[in-house]
N, C-alpha and C positions, 0 to 999 in steps of 0.2 A: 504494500500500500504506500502512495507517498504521500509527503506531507501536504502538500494540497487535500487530497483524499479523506486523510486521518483531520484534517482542518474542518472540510466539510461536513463530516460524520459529526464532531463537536458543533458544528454551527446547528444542526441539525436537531440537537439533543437539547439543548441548551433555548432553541427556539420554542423547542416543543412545552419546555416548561414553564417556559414565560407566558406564551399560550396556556397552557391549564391556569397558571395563576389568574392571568384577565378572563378568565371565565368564573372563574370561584368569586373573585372579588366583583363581576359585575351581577353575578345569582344572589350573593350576598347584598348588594344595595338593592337589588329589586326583592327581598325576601326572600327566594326562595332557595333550596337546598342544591350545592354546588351538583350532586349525585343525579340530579334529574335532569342534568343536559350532558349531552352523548355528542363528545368531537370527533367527528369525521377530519382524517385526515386526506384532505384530498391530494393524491398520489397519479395523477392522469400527467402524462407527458414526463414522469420522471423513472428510471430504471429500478431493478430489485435494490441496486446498490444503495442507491439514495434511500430507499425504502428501508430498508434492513435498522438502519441508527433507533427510527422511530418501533421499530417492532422489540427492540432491545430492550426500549427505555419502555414497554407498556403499553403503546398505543394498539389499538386493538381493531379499531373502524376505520376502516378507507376508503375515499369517493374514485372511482373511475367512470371516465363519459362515456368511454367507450368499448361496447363488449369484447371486440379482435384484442385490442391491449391488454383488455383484464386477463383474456385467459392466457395470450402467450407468458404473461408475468407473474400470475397470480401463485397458478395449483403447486409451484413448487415452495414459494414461500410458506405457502398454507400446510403443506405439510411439516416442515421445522417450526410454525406457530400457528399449531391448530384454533386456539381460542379467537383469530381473529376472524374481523366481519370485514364484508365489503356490500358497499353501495353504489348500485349506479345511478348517477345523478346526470348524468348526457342521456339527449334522447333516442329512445327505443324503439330501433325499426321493429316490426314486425317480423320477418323472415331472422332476426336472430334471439325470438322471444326464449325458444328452444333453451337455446343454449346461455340466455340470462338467468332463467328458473333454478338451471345448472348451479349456475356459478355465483349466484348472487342471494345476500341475504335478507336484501331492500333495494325496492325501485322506488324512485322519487320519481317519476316523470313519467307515469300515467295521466292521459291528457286527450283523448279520442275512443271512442266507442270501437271499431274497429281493433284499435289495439286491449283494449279491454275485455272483449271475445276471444281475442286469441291465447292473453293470457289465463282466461279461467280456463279453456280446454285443456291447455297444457299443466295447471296445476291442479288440475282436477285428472290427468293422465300419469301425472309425476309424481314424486313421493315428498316434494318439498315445495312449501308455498312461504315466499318471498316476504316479507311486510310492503305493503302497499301505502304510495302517497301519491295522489293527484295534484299534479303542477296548475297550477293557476297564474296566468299572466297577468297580476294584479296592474300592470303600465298598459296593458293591450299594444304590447310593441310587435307588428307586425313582423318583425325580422324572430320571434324568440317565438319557442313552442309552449304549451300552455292550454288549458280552457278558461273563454272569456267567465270573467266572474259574475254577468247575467246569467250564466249555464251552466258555475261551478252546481248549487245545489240539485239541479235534476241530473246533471253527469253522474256525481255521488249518488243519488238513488237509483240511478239506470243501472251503474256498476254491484250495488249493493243488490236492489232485488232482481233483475234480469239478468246479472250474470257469475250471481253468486257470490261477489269479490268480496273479501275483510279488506275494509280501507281501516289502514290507521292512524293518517294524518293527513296534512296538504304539506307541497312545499311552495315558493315564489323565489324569484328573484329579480328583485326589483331593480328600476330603468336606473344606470349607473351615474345621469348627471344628476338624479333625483334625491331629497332627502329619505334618506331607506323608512324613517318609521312609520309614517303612514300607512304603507303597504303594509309594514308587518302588521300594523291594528288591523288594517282590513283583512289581510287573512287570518290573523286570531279569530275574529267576528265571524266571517264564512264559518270555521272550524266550530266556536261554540254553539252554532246552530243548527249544526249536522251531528254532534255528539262526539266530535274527534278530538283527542287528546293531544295528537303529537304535530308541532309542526318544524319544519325542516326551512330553516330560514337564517339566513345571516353566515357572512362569510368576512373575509380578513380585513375588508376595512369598516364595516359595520355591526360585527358580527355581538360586539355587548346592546347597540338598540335594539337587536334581535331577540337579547336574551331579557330584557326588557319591558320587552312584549310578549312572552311564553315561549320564546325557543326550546324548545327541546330536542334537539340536533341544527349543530352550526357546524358548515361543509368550512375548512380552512385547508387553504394550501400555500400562498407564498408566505404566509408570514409563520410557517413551519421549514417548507421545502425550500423557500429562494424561487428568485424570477426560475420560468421554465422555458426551453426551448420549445416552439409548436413543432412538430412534422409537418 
């Protein structure tokens, strides 16, 4: 290893717990208990190696967008740290639902009927069913995937009784010139009105408004992992 390497691993480690700390300390000013928000490390666009510091130090949850990445990277990690989770939080074609049911332990980006058929077949076919969150485009930014939030509450009931789904939460991510909290009250509100406890919101530069608002899983990546290279 050189020392660049062994530098980055430290940088790694070390980010990572400054992270837990601003989450403890922001659960703490909004009252609630640090235990009830679940850090995703989002790990997309970065190798096993980078990954490996954070699975040392504990980290357990990891975002990936993309199902081809997760699995060329994942299944070997997973077996030297079984107890960890992964989340896909990128959106889900259909033709690789198969193979997300697989390999994932939560989809955040349930967003279309369509894909919501597909995946009750498949875990109604398979032995393992995912934890489910419907993405809602609380900005209605045309360019991001999502259901508008005139349609979040009949999506949730189409999924719930027509196609059998356990929703467990919603996630958003809100328009980036935008102040985040807004969005996040509003998806709170969507969520207390549908019965769902968990919502999937707030990332590395907003991610204590998040928890602020009832975060219960905040997706962080660069102010764990470092800027990433895209492919």
């Amino acid at each position: 290893m050189t020392q660049t390497d062994s530098s980055r691993q430290a940088d790694i480690t070390a980010n990572l717990a400054a992270v837990r700390a601003r989450i403890a300390a922001a659960a703490q000013a909004a009252g609630r208990d640090p235990a009830s928000i679940t850090l995703i490390a989002v790990s997309k666009f970065h190798n096993a190696e980078a990954v490996l510091p954070a699975l040392v130090a504990g980290q357990c949850d990891f975002g990936e967008n993309r199902v081809q990445e997760a699995a060329a990277k994942w299944p070997p990690l997973c077996e030297n740290f079984p107890e960890c989770r992964l989340h896909l939080i990128g959106p889900l074609q259909t033709n690789k639902v198969r193979e997300a049911v697989t390999l994932f332990d939560a989809i955040h980006t349930l967003d279309r009927e369509r894909l919501a058929r597909r995946l009750a077949d498949e875990i109604t076919a398979s032995a393992k069913s995912p934890a489910l969150f419907v993405q809602v485009n609380t900005g209605l930014e045309p360019q991001k995937a999502g259901v508008a939030p005139k349609d979040a509450d009949r999506f949730i009931a189409q999924c719930r009784v027509e196609f059998g789904l356990n929703i467990c939460g919603l996630m958003c991510i809100p328009p980036a010139q935008e102040n985040a909290s807004p969005h996040f009250k509003f998806l709170a509100e969507i969520a207390a009105r549908n019965g769902l406890r968990q919502l999937s919101m707030g990332m590395s530069d907003d991610f204590e408004a998040a928890i602020a608002h009832g975060a219960t899983h905040v997706r962080i990546g660069s102010a764990i992992f470092g800027a990433r290279s895209q492919r």
